[in-house]
N, C-alpha and C positions, 0 to 999 in steps of 0.2 A: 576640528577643535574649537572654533571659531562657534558653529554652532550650537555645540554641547555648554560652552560657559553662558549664553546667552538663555541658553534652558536652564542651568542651575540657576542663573542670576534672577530670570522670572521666579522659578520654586520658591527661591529664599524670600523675596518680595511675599509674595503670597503669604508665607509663614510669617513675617515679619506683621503686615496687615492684622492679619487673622491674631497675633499674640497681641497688639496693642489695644484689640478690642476685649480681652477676655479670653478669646477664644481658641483652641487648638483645630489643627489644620487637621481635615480627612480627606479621603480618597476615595475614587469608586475605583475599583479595581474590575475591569472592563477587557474587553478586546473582541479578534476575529477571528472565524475558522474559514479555512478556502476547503472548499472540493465537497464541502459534505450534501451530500446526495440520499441518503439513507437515515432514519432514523434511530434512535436512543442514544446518542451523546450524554455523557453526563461527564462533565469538570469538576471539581473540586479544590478548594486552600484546607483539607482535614477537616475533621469533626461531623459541625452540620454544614456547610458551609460550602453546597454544591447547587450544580445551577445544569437545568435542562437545557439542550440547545437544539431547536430545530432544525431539519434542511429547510435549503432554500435555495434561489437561482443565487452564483454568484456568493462572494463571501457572505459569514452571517455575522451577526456581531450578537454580543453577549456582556451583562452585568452582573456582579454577584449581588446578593441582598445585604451582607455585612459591609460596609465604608469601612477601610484601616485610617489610624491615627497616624501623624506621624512620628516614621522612627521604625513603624512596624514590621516586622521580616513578612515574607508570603514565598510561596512556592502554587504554584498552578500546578494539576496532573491531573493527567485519563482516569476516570474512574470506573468508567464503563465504555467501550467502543462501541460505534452504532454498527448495525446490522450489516454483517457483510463487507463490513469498514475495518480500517486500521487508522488511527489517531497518533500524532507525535507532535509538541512541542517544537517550535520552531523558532523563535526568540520572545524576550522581552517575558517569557513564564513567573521569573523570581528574582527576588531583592527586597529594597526596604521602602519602604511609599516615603515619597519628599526628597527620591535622586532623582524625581524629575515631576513636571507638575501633573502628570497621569499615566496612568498606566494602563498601555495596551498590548495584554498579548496576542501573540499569533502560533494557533494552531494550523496543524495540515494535514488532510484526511484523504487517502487514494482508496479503492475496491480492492480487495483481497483478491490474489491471484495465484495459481496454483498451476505447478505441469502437466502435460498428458505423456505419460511413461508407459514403455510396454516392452516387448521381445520379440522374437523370431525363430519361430523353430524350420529346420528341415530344411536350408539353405546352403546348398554349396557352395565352395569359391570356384569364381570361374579361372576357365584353364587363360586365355588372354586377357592383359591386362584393357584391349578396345572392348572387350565384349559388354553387353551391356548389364547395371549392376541394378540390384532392387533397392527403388528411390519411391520413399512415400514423401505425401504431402496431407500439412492440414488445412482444410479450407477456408478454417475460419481465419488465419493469419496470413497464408499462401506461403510458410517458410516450410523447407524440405531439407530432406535428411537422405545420405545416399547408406546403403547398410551392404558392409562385407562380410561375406562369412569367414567365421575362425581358422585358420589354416589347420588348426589340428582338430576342428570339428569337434570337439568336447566341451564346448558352450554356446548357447544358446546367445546372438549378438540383442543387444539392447538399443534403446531410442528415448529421446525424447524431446517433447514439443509445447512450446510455451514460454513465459508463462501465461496462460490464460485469464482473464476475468471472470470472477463470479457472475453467474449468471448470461455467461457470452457461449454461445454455438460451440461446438469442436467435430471437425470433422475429419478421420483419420485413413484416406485413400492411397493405394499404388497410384503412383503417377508412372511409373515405368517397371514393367516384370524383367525379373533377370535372363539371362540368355537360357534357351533351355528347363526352363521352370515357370510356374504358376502359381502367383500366390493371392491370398484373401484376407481378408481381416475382420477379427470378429472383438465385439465391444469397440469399436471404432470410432461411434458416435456417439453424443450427448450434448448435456447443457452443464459447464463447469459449477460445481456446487463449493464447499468447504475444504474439500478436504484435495489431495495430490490424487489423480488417473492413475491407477499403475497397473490395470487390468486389462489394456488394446493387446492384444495377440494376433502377430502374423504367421499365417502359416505356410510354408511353400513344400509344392510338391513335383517330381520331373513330368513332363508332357511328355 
């Protein structure tokens, strides 16, 4: 509390200077984005009144070309997410320039990420609950999944793995065959693109 009066009492000062001279107080309306990694950011306050943002190591910082007077409302928002990115507002986006003596906001950009989903045909359940069960794993994460089959056998059990990062490995192995069967997997592997995997199929057969 303590701090925030010590910031409007700065503002006011400011404005008070700036008015005794003629002059009316403006702003650069500024800030940071963390994570972005990938390029075509584009920010926006409406109209024309948008601003490229490159990556870089480490946060990036960014200015608009329009200074607000004071008084002025704003709003910050995504106008375009970069490649492969997702973009959100994080604070400090919107208000009126002159509730504080600048303003900076803070964006936060992570890699789009997406699951590896599949099925299993031709699986039985086994007759003991020790016997052993069909357990894939994917390599690029090392998390595993154990899969039973349907006791009334008229669906096919489902999976899935992730979520992955665009552009990261996936790689979708048995780590352990079920008692009594043999299975394989086909579309298994790849490199996570856009969109959700839901084409890996296991299929098992009796030895």
């Amino acid at each position: 509390m303590k701090f925030s009066t010590l910031r409007a009492s700065a503002a006011l000062a400011l404005i008070l200077a700036l008015a005794g001279c003629g002059g009316k107080a403006s702003f650069d309306v500024s800030g940071t984005v963390i994570g972005l990694s990938n390029p075509g950011l584009v920010l926006t306050m409406g109209g024309n009144d948008d601003v490229n943002v490159a990556p870089a190591a480490g946060t990036v910082n960014f200015t608009f070309g329009r200074r607000l007077s004071y008084g002025d409302a704003y709003e910050i928002r995504v106008k375009q997410d970069p490649v492969h990115m997702t973009c959100s507002a994080y604070r400090g986006t919107s208000g009126t320039a002159g509730q504080t003596t600048n303003i900076a906001a803070i964006f936060n950009c992570t890699k789009n990420a997406y699951m590896v989903t599949g099925w299993v045909t031709g699986l039985t359940a086994q007759v003991a609950t020790t016997d052993p069960q069909l357990v894939l794993i994917n390599g690029s994460t090392g998390g595993q999944v154990t899969i039973a089959a349907a006791t009334n056998g008229s669906t096919n059990p489902t999976f899935g793995f992730g979520p992955v990062e665009q552009g990261v490995a996936y790689g979708i192995t048995v780590q352990t065959q079920p008692k009594g069967q043999f299975c394989s997997v086909v579309n298994g592997s790849g490199l996570m693109g856009d969109a959700i995997v839901s084409n890996v199929q296991v299929s098992c057969k009796a030895q």
